[in-house]
N, C-alpha and C positions, 0 to 999 in steps of 0.2 A: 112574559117571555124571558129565558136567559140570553143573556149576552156573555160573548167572552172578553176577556181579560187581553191586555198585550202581553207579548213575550217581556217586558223592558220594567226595566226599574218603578219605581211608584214616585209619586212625584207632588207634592202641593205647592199650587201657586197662588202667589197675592200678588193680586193687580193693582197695579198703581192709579191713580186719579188721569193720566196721560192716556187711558185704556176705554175713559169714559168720557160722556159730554157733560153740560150742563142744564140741557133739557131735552124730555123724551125723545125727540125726533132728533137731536144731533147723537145725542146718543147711539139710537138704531142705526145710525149710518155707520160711527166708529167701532160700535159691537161687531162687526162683518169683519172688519179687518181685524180685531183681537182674535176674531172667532177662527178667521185662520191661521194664524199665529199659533194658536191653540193644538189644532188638527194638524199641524206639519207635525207636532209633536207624538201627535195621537196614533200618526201614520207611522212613525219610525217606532211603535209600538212602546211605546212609555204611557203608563197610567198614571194619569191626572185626574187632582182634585183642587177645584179652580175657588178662591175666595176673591173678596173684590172689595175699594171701599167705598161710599159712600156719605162723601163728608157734603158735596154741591148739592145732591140730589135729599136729603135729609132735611138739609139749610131750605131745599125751595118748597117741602111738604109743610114744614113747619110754619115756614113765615107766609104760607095761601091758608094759613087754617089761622093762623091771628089774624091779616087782613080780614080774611072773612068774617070771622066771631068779632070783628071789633067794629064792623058793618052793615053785620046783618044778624041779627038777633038769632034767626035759626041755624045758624051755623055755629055748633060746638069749638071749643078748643080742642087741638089733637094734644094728649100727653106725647112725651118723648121717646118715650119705648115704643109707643104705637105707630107714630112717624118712622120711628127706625125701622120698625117689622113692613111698614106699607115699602118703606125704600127697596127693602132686599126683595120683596116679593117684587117690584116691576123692575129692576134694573138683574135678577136672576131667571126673569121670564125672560127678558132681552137677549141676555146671555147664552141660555140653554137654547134657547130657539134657534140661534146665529148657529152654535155651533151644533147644535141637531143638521141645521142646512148644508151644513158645509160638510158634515160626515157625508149626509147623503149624496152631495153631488158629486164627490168621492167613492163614493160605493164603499162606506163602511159602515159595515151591519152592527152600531152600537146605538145606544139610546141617551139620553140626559136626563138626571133630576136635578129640580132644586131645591130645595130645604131651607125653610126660613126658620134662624136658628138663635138658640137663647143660649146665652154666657153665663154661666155664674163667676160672680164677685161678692168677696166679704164686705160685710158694714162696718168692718173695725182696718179696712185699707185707708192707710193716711190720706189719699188724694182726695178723700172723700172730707178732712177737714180744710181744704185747700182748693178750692174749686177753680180749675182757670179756661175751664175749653167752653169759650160764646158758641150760640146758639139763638135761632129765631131770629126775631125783629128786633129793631132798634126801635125803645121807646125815649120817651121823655124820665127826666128824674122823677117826675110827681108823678108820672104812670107807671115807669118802674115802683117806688114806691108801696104806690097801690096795689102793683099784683101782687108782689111777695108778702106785704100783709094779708090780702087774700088767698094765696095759695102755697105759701112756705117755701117758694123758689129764692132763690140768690141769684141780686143781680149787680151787675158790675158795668160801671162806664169803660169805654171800651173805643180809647184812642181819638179822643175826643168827638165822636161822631154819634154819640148815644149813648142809654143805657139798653144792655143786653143780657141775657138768663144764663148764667156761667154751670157748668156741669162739672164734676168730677173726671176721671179718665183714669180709673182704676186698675190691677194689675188682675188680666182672664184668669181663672182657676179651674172650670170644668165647661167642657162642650155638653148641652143636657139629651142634644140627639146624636150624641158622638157614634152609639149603636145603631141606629138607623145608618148615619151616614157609611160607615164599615161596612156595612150588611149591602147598601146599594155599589158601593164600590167594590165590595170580593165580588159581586154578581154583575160586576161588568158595564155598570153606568156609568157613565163619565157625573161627578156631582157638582152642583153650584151652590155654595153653602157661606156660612162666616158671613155674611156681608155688612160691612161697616167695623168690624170685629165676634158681631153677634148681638142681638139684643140685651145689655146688662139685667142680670136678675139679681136678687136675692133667694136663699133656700133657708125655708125653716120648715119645722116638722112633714119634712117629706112633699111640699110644696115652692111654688116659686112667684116671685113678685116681681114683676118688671121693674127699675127704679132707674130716673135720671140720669144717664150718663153716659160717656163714648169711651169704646175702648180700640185700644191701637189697633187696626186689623193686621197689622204686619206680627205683631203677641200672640195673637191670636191662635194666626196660621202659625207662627212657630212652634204651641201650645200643640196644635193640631196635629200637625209631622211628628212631634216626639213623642205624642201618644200611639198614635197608628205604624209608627216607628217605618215611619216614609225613607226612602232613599236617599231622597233630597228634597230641602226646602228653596224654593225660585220666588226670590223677591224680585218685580220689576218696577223697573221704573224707568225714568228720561235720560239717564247714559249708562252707555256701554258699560263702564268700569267704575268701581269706585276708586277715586284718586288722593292722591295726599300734598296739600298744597296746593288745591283746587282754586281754578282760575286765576295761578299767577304764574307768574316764566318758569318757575323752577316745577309744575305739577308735575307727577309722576302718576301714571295707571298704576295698579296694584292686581296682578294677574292672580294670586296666592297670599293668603296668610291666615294663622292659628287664632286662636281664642287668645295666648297672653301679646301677638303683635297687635291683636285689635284692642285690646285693652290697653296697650300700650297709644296707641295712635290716639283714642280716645282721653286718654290724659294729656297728650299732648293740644287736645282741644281740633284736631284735626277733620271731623266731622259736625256739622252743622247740626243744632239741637229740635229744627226744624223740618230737617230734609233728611240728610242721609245716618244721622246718627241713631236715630228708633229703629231704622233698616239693620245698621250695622250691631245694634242692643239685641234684637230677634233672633236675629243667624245666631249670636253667641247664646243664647238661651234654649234654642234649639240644639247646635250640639254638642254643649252641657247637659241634656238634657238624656241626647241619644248620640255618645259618641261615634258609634258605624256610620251616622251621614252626615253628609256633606251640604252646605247653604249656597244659592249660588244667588246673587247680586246681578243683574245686566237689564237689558233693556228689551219693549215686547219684542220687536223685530227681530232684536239678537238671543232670543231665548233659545231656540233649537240648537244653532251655532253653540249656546253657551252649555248647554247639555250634553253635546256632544264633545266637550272639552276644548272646542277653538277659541272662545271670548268670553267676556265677563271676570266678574272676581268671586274668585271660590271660599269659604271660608271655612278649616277644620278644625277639630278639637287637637 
């Protein structure tokens, strides 16, 4: 069946972790409210393509499949690409369902896909000789030990509370269903796609291998807008505004600013290496990338508002 398009701009969103739960059934409850959040958007005729991350929901496939394999003989290890791909398939069923629902009770005649989607990344990207993003279970040193001679993982103690399987966190290069996803969104699907960043690959003669590691999903989706050369890229997350000076008397909201103020702020150490400064790395990547659009920064609740030009922080080339 076709679907139509909105009148409104095109639009990719990365959902912030504040968009998700922690396990399946909190989840389902918060997916409802993302999913409308989503549709007020949908309704004002703006085309969205929604990513998501999945760094809890990854963390708890992983460490139910060590537990298990380390309990019960018939129960496999999951490798880490596989965990990723299981994540995006149920936390993207979540997703598209909610907001399938919420179209519908709306009386809006569109559909959802979701796309469980693979990344490519080079093997010659340096993060790859630096590994620092834990993963899985916390073992002992003599069991860490033991698995990485057994299976050629890297593991690292990890703030004195174990030892844990450190991944890469590489720089995305190509979306591999980037055509599929185009092809479902010109024809009027709303898509759920990226999630986590995408599953990392490698590609060699015309093939792909899944390989250990996370990639930023906020790169991703910025990866994503300036290929499809989206309108705007909508990073959410847990406030309104990104601010300068954050959480001290003198903070100031930051309504506007370019690629050289953001760089600038950014030298000045003003954004946090953990929180808002990957957000604020993405938007500048994005448009660099595609200077005609615009990155907007805000929060889910304030996403529409911020679309419509009353809140958040915008950021241009």
């Amino acid at each position: 069946m076709a679907y139509t398009k909105g009148e409104g701009p095109s639009v990719v969103i990365a959902l912030g972790g504040n968009a998700l739960g922690n396990t399946p059934q909190e989840q389902l409850e918060l997916v409802k409210h993302t999913a409308s959040c989503i549709v007020d958007m949908i309704s004002e005729g703006i085309n969205v393509i929604v990513t998501h991350g999945n760094g809890p929901q990854v963390g708890m496939i992983n460490n139910a499949f060590a537990f298990a394999s380390a309990n019960d003989e018939k129960t496999p290890e999951m490798p880490f690409p596989e965990a990723g791909a299981m994540s995006q398939g149920y936390i993207g069923y979540q997703l598209s369902q909610a907001i399938l629902n919420e179209m519908r009770r709306r009386d809006i005649m569109r559909s959802t896909a979701n796309v469980v989607t693979q990344t490519v990344v080079y093997p010659d990207d340096p993060a790859f000789d630096n590994p620092t993003k834990p993963v899985g279970a916390f073992l002992t040193e003599d069991e860490a030990k033991a698995k990485a001679a057994e299976t050629g993982y890297i593991f690292k103690e990890d703030a004195g509370r174990g030892w844990r399987q450190v991944v890469a966190s590489p720089k995305p290069r190509r979306i591999v269903e980037s055509d599929a996803i185009q092809d479902l969104f010109d024809a009027g699907y709303v898509v759920v796609c990226t999630g986590g960043g995408g599953v990392p690959v490698f590609e060699a003669n015309d093939c792909y291998t899944g390989v250990p590691a996370v990639i930023d999903k906020d790169r991703s989706a910025a990866m994503m807008a300036a290929t499809f050369k989206a309108d705007m890229l909508v990073i959410l997350t847990a406030v309104e505004k990104v601010a300068v000076n954050f959480n001290k008397p003198n903070q100031e909201d930051i309504d506007i600013m370019s690629v050289a103020q953001a760089r600038e702020y950014i030298e000045q150490g003003q954004f946090a290496p953990g929180s808002m400064l990957p957000k604020v790395e993405a938007c500048i990547e994005y448009v660099e990338s595609y200077p005609n659009g615009r990155a907007l920064i805000t929060s889910l609740e304030c996403a529409a508002a911020g679309l419509a030009g009353k809140t958040g922080t915008v950021i241009t080339a």
